[in-house]
C-alpha positions as CSV (number, residue, x, y, z in Angstrom):
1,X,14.1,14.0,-16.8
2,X,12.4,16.7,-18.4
3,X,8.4,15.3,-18.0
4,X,6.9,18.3,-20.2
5,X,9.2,16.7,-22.8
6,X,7.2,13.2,-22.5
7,X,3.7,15.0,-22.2
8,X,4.7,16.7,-25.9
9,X,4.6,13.1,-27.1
10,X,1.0,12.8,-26.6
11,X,-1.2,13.9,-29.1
12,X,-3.4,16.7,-28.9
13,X,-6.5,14.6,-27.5
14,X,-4.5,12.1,-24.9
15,X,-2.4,16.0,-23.6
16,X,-6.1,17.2,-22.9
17,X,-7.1,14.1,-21.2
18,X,-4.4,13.9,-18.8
19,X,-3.7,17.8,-18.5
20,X,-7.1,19.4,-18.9
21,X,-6.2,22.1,-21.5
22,X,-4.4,21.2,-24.9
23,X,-0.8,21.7,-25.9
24,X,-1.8,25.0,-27.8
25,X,-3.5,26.3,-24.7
26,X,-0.9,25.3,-22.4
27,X,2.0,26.5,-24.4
28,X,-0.1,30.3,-24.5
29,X,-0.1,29.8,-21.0
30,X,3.5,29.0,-20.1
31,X,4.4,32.2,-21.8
32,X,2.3,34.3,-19.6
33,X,3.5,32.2,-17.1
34,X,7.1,32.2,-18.0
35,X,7.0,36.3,-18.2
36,X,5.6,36.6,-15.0
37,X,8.2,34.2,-12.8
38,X,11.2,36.7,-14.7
39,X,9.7,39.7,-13.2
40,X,8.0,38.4,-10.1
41,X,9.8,36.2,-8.3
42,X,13.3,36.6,-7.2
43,X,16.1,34.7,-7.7
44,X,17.8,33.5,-4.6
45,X,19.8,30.3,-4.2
46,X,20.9,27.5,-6.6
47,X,19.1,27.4,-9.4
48,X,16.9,24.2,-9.6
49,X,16.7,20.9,-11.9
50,X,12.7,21.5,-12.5
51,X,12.0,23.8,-15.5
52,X,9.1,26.0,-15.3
53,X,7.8,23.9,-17.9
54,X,7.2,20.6,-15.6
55,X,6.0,23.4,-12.6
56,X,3.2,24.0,-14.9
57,X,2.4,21.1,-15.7
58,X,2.5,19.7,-12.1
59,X,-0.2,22.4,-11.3
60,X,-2.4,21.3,-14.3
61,X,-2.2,17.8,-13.6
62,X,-3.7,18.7,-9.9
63,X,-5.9,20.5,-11.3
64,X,-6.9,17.8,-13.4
65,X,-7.6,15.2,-11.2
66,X,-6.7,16.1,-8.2
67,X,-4.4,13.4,-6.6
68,X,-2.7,13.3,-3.4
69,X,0.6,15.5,-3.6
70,X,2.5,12.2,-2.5
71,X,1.0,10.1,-5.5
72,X,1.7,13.7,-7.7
73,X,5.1,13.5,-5.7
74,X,6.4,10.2,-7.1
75,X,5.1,10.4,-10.3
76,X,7.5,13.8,-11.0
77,X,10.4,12.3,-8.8
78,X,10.2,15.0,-5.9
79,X,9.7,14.7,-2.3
80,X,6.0,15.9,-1.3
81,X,6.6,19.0,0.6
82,X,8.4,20.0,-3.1
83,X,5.1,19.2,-4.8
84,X,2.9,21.4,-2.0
85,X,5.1,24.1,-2.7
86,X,5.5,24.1,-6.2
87,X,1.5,24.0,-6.7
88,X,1.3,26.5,-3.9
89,X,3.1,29.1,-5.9
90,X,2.3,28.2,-9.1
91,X,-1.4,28.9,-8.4
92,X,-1.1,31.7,-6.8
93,X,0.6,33.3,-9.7
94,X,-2.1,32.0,-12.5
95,X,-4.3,33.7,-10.0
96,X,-2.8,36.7,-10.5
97,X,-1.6,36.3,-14.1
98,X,-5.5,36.1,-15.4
99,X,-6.8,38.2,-12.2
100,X,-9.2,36.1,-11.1
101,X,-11.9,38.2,-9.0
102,X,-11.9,37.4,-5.9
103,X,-15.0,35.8,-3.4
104,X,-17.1,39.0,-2.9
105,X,-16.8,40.0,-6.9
106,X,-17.8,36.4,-8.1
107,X,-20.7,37.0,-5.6
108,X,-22.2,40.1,-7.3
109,X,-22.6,37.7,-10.9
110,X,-25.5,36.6,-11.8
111,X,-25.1,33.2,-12.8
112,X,-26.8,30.7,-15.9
113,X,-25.2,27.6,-14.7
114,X,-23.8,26.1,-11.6
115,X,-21.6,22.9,-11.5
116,X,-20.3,21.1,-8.2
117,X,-18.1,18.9,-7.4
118,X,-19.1,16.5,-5.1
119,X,-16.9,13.5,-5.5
120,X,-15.1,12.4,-2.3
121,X,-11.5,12.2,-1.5
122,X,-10.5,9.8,1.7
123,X,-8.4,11.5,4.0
124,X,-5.8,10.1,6.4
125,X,-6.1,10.2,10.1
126,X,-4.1,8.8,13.2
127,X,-6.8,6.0,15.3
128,X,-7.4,7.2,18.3
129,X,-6.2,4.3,20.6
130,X,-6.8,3.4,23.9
131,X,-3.0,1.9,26.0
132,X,-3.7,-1.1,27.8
133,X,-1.6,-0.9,30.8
């Protein structure tokens, strides 16, 4: 199933909501996005089931609301170690697509406004447990 497919039959204001951009934004971006995957990244192996289309939209919906890559994971249909990796690259080339200054540049600005975000997120741990022998 092509899940870009089911986000185009949202309308403008529920596509924002659950993406974070809207569909004009995102389809300006997926052309960048798409010209930069057919010069930049090679093309070894078989060629996957998941268009560049859902990739994107994978990395905006972490973006978004940042769920766990196994929740992301089962609501695309791919195992999670497919989802790390697919919002691994993906970021990495918007990074580089709209050449995003790095740490020690966005230091030197002097900034109006300042925004952070401070919700929590739990994080899974193994107990420590004692053996009774």
């Amino acid at each position: 199933m092509l899940y870009y497919q089911k986000y185009q039959g949202f309308d403008d204001a529920k596509f924002r909501r659950m993406v974070g951009v809207s569909k004009e934004q995102f389809v300006k971006i997926l052309v960048l996005f798409k010209d930069y995957v057919s010069i930049n990244w090679s093309k070894r192996g078989r060629p996957g089931n998941f268009t560049l289309e859902d990739k994107l939209l994978l990395t905006f919906r972490y973006l978004r609301d940042y769920p766990t890559f196994i929740v992301l994971s089962n609501e695309f249909g791919i195992s999670e170690g497919y989802t790390q990796k697919i919002f691994t690259r993906v970021s990495n080339s918007l990074v580089k697509i709209f050449k995003l200054p790095n740490l020690e540049s966005l230091q030197d600005i002097e900034l109006q406004t300042v925004i952070i975000d401070v919700s929590e997120q739990e994080t899974e741990r193994p107990k420590k447990t004692k053996f009774k022998r």
